[in-house]
N, C-alpha and C positions, 0 to 999 in steps of 0.2 A: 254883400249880402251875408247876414250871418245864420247859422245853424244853431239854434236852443233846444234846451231840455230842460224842461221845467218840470217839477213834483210840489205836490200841495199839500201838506198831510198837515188834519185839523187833531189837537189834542184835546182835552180835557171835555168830552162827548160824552161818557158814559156807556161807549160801544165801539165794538172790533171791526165795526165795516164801515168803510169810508165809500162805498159807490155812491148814495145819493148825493155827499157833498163832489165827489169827483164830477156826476152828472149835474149839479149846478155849475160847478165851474167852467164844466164844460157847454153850457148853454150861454153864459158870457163870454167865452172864446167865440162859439160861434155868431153873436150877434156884435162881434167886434174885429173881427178880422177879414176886412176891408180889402188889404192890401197884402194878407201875410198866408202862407199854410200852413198846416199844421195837421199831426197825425197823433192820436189818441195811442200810447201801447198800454202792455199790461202794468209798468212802472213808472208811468208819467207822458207827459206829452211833448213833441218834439213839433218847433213850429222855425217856420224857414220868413227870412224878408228882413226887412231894415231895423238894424237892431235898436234904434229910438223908438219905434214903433213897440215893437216885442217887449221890452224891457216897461213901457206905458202901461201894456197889455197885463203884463206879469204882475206890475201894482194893483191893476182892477181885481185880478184872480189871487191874490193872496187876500183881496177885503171879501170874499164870497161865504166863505168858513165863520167864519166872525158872525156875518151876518144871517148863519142857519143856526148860530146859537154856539159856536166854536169859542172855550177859553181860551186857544191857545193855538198859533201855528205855526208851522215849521215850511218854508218855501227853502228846495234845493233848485236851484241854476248852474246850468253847463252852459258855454257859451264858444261856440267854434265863428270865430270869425275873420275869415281867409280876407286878404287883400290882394294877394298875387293872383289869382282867378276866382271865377265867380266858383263856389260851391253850391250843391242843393242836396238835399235830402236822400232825390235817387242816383246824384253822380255819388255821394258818398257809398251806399250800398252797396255800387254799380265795381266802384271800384276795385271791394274788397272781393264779392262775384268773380270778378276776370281774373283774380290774382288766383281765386281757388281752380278756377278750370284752367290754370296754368298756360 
């Protein structure tokens, strides 16, 4: 199971705020992710599941921007994906948590 981070940033808009296209994107996340999670922050989204899936997923939402009239986009991808045990979202957290309460 891999761990992503995906950011979607539309250029050539004409404007400094990117929340409506972020809330489009993220209305195709959510009518698409079937099999996967995913957690909206304030710098992009992080979605957990099989990374053929994700990576599918990540094509549909780089075409969203485009399609609200975006010239131009920029798709960043982080891609954590553990084979020696399963990772998730909250054992990553979890772990950094226990190391600080020592």
């Amino acid at each position: 199971m891999a761990v992503v981070e995906v950011s979607i940033v539309p250029l050539g808009t004409g404007t400094t705020s990117l929340s409506p296209y972020v809330a489009s994107c993220e209305k195709v996340l959510r009518e698409n992710s079937e099999d996967l999670k995913y957690e909206l922050t304030a710098m992009g989204t992080i979605i957990e599941g099989d990374l053929d899936k994700i990576l599918k997923l990540i094509r549909k939402l780089h075409e969203v921007p485009f399609e609200s009239g975006a010239l131009r986009v920029s798709t960043s991808i982080k891609i954590d994906d553990r084979r020696d045990k399963q990772g998730t979202i909250e054992q990553k957290v979890k772990s950094v948590e226990d190391k600080l309460l020592g």
